[in-house]
mmCIF file of the N, C-alpha and C atoms, coordinates in Angstrom:
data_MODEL
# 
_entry.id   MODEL 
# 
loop_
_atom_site.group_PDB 
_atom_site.id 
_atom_site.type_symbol 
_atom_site.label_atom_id 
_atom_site.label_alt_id 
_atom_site.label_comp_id 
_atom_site.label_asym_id 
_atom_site.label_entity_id 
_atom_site.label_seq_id 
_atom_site.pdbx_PDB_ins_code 
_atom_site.Cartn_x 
_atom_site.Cartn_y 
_atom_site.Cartn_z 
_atom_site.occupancy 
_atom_site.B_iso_or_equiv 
_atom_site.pdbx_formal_charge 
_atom_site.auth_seq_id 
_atom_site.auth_comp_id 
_atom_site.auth_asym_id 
_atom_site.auth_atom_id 
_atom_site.pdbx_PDB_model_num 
ATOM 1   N N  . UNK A 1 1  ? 26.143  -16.223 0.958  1.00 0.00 ? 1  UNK A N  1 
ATOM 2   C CA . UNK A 1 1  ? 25.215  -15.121 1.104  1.00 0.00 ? 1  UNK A CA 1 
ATOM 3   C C  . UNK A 1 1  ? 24.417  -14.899 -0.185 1.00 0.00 ? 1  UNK A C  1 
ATOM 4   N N  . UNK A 1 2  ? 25.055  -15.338 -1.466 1.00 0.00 ? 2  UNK A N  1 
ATOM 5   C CA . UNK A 1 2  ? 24.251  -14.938 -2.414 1.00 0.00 ? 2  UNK A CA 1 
ATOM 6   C C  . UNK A 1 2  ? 23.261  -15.519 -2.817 1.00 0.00 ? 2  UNK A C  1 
ATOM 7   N N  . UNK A 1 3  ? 22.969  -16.996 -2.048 1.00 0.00 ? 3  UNK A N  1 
ATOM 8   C CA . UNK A 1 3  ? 21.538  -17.619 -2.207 1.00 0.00 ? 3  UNK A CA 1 
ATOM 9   C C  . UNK A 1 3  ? 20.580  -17.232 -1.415 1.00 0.00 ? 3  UNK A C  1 
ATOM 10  N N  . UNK A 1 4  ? 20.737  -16.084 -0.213 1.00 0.00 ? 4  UNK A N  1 
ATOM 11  C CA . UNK A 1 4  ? 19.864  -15.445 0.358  1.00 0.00 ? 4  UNK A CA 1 
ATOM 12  C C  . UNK A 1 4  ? 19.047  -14.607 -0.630 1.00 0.00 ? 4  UNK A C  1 
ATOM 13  N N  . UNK A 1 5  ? 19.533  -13.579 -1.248 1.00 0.00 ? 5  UNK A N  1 
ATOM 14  C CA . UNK A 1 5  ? 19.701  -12.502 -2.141 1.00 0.00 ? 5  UNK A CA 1 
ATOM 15  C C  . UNK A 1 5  ? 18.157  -12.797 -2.930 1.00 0.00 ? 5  UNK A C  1 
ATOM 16  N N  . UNK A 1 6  ? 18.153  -13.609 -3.832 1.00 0.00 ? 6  UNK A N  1 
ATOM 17  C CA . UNK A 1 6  ? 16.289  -14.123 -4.720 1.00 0.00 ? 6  UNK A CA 1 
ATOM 18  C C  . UNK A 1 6  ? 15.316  -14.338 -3.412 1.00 0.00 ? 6  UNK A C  1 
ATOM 19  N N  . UNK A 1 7  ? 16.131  -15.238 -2.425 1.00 0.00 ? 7  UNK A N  1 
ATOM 20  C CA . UNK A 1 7  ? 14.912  -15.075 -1.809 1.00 0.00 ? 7  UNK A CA 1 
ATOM 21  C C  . UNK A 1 7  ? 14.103  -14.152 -0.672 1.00 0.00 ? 7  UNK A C  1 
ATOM 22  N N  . UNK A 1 8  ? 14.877  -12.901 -0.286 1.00 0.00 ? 8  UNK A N  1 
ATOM 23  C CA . UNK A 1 8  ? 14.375  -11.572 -0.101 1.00 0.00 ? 8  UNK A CA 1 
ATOM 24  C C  . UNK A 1 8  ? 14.249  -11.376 -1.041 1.00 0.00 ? 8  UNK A C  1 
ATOM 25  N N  . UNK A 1 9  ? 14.557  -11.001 -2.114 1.00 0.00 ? 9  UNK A N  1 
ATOM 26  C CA . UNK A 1 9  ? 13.813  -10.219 -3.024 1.00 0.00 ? 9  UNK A CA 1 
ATOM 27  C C  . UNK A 1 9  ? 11.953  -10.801 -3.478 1.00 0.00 ? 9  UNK A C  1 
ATOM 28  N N  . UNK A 1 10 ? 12.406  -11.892 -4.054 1.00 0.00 ? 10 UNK A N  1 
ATOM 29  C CA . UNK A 1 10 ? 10.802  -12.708 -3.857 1.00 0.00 ? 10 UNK A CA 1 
ATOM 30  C C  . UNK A 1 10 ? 9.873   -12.347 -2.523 1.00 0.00 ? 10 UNK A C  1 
ATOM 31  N N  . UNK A 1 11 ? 10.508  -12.505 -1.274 1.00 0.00 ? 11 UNK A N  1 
ATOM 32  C CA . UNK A 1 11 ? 9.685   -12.279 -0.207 1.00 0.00 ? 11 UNK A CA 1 
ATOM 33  C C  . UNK A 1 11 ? 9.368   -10.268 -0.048 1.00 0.00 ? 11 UNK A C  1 
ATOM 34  N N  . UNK A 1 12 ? 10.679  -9.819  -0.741 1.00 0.00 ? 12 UNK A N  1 
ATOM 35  C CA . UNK A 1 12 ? 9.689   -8.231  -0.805 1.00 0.00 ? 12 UNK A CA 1 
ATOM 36  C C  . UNK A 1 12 ? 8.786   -7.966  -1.714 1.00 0.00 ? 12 UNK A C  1 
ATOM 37  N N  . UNK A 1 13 ? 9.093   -8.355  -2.958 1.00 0.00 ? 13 UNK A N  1 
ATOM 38  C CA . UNK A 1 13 ? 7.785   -8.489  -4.405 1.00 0.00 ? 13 UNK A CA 1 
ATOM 39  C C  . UNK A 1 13 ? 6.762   -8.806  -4.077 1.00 0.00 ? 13 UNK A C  1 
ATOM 40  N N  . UNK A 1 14 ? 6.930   -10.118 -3.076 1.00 0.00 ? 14 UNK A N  1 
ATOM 41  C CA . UNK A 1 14 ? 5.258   -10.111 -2.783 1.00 0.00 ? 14 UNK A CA 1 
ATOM 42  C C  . UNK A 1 14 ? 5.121   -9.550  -1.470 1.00 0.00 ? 14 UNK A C  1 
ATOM 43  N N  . UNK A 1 15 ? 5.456   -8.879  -0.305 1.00 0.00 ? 15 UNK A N  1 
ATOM 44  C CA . UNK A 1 15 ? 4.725   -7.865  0.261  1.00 0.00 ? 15 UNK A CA 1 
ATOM 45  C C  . UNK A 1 15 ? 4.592   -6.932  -0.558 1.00 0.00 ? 15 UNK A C  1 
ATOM 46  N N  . UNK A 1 16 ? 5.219   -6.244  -2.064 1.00 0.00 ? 16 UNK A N  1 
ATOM 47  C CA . UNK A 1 16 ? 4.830   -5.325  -2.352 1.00 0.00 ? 16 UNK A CA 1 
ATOM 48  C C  . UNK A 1 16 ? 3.690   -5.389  -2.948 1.00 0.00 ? 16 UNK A C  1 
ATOM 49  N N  . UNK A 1 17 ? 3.164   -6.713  -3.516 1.00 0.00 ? 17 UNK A N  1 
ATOM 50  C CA . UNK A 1 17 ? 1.817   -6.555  -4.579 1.00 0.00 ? 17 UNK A CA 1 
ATOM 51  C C  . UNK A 1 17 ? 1.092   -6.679  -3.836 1.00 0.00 ? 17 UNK A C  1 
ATOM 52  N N  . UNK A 1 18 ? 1.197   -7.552  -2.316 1.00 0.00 ? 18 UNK A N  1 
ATOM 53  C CA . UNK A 1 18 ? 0.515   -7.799  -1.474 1.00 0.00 ? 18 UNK A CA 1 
ATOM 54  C C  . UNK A 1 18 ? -0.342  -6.137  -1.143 1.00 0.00 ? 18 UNK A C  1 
ATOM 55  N N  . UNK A 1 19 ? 0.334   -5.773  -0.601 1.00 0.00 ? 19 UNK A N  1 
ATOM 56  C CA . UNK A 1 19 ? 0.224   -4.005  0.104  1.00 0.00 ? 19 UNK A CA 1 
ATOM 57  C C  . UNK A 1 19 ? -0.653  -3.269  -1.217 1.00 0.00 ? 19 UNK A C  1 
ATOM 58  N N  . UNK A 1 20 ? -0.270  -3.408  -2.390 1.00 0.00 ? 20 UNK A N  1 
ATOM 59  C CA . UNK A 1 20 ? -0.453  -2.767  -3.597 1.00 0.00 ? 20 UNK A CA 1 
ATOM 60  C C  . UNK A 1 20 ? -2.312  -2.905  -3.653 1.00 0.00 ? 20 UNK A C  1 
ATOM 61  N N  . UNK A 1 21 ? -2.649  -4.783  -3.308 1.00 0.00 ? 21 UNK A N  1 
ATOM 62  C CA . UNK A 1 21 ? -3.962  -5.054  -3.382 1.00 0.00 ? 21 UNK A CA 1 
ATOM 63  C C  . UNK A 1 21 ? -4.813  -4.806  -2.154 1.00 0.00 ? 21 UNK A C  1 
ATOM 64  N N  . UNK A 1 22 ? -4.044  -4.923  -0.704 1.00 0.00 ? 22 UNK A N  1 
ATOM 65  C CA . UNK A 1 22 ? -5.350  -3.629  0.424  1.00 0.00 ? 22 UNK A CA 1 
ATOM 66  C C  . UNK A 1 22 ? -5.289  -2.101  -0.086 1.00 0.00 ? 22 UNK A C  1 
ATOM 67  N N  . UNK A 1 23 ? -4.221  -1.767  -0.271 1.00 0.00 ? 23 UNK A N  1 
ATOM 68  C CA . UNK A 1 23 ? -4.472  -0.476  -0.284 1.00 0.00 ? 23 UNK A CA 1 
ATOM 69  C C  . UNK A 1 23 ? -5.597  -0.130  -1.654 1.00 0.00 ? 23 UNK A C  1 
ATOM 70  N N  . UNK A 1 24 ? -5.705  -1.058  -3.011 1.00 0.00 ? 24 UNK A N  1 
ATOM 71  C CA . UNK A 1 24 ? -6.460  -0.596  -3.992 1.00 0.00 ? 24 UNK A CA 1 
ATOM 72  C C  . UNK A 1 24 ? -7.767  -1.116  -3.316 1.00 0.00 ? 24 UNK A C  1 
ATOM 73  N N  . UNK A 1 25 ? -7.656  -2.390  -2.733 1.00 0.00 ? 25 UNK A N  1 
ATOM 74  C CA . UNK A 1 25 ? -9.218  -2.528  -2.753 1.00 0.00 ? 25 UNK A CA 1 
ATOM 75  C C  . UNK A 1 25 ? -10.022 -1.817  -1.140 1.00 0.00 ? 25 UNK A C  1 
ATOM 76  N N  . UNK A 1 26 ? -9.053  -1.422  -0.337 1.00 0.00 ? 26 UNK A N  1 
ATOM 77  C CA . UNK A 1 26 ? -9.527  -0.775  0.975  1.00 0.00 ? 26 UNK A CA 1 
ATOM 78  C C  . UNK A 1 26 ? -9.334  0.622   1.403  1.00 0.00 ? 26 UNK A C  1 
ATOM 79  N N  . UNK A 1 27 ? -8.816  1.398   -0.057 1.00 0.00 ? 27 UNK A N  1 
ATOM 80  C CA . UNK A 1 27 ? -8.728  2.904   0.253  1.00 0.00 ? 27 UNK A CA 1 
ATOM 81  C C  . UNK A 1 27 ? -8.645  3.500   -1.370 1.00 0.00 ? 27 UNK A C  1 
ATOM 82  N N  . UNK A 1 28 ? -9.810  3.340   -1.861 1.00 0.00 ? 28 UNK A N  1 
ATOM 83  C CA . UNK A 1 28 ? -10.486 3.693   -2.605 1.00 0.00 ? 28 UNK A CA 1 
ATOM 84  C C  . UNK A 1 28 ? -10.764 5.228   -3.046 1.00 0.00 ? 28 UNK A C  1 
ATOM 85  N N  . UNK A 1 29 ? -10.416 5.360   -4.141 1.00 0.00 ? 29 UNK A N  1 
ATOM 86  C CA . UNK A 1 29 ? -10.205 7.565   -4.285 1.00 0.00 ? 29 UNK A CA 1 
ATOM 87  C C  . UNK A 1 29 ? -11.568 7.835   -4.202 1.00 0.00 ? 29 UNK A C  1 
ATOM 88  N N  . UNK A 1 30 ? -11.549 9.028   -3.123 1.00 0.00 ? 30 UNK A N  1 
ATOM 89  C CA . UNK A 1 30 ? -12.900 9.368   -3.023 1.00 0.00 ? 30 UNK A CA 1 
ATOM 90  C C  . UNK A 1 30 ? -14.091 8.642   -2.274 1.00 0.00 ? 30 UNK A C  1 
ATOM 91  N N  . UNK A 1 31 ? -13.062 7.682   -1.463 1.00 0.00 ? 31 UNK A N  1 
ATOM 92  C CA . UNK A 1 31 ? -14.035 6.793   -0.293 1.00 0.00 ? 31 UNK A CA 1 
ATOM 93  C C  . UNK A 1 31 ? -13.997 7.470   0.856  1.00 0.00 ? 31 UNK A C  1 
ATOM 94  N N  . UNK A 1 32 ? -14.955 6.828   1.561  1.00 0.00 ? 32 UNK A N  1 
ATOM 95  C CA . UNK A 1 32 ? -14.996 6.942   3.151  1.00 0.00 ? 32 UNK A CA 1 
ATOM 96  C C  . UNK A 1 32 ? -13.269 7.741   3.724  1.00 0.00 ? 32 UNK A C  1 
ATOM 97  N N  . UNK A 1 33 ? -12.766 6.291   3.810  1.00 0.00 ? 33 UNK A N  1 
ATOM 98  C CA . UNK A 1 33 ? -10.906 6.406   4.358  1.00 0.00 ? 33 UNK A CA 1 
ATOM 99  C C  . UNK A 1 33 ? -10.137 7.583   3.478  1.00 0.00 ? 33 UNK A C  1 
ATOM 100 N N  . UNK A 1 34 ? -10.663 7.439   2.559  1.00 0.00 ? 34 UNK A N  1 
ATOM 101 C CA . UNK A 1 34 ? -9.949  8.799   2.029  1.00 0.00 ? 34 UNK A CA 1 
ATOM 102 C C  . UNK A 1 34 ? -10.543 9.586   2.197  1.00 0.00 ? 34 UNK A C  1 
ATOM 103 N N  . UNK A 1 35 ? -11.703 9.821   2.142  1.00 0.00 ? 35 UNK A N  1 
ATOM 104 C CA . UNK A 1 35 ? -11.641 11.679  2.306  1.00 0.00 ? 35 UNK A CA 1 
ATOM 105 C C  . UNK A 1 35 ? -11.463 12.243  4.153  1.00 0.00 ? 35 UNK A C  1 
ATOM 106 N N  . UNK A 1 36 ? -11.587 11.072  4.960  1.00 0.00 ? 36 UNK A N  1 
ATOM 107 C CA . UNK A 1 36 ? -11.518 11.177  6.157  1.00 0.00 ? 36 UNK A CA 1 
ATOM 108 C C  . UNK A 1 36 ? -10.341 11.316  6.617  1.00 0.00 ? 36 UNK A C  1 
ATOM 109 N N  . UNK A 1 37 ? -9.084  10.835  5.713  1.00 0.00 ? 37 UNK A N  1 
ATOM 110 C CA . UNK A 1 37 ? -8.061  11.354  5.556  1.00 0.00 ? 37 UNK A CA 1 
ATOM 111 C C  . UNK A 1 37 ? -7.458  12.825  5.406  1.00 0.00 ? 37 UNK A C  1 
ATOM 112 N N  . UNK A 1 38 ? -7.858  13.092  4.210  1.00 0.00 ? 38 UNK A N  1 
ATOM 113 C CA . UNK A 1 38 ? -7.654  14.388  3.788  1.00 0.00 ? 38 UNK A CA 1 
ATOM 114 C C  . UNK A 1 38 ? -8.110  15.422  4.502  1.00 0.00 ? 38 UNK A C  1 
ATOM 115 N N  . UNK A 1 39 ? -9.582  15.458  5.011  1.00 0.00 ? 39 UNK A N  1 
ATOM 116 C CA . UNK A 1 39 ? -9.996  16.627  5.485  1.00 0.00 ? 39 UNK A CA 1 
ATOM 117 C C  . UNK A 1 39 ? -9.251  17.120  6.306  1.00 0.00 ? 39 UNK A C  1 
ATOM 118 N N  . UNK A 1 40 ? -8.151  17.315  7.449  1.00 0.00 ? 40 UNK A N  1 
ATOM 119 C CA . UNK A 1 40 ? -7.654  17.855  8.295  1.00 0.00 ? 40 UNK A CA 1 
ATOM 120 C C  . UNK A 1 40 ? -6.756  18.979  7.248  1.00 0.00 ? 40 UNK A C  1 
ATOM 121 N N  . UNK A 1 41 ? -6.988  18.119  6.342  1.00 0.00 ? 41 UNK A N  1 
ATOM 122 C CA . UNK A 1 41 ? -5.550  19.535  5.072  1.00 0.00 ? 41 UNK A CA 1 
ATOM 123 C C  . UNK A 1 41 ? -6.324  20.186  3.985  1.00 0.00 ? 41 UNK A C  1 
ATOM 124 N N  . UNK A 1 42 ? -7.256  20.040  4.314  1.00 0.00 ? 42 UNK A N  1 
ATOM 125 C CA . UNK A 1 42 ? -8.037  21.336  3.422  1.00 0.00 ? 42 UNK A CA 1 
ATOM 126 C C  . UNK A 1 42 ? -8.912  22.144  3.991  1.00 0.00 ? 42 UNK A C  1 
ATOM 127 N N  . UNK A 1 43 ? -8.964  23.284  3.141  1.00 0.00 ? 43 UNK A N  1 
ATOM 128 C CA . UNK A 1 43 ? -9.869  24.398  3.909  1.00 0.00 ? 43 UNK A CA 1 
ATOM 129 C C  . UNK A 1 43 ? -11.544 24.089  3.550  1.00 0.00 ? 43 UNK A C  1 
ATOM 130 N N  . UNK A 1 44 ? -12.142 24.641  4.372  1.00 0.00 ? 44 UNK A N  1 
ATOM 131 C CA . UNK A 1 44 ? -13.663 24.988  4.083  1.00 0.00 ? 44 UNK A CA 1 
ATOM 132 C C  . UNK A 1 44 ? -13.974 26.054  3.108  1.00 0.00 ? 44 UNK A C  1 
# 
């Protein structure tokens, strides 16, 4: 079992940087997706 062990971990590291680079380059502070987000939780 313990030669499983690196290689989940390798395969979660890179979904995590993976995820890390849509979310920076496709939800952008103060874009479209975000503020279309937010508006339901703030007031007028």
């Amino acid at each position: 079992m313990l030669p499983e062990r690196p290689q989940f971990l390798l395969i979660q590291t890179l979904l995590l940087i993976f995820s890390v680079l849509i979310l920076w380059i496709f939800f952008e502070i103060g874009g479209t997706i975000d503020l279309q987000l937010i508006y339901p939780f703030i007031d007028d």
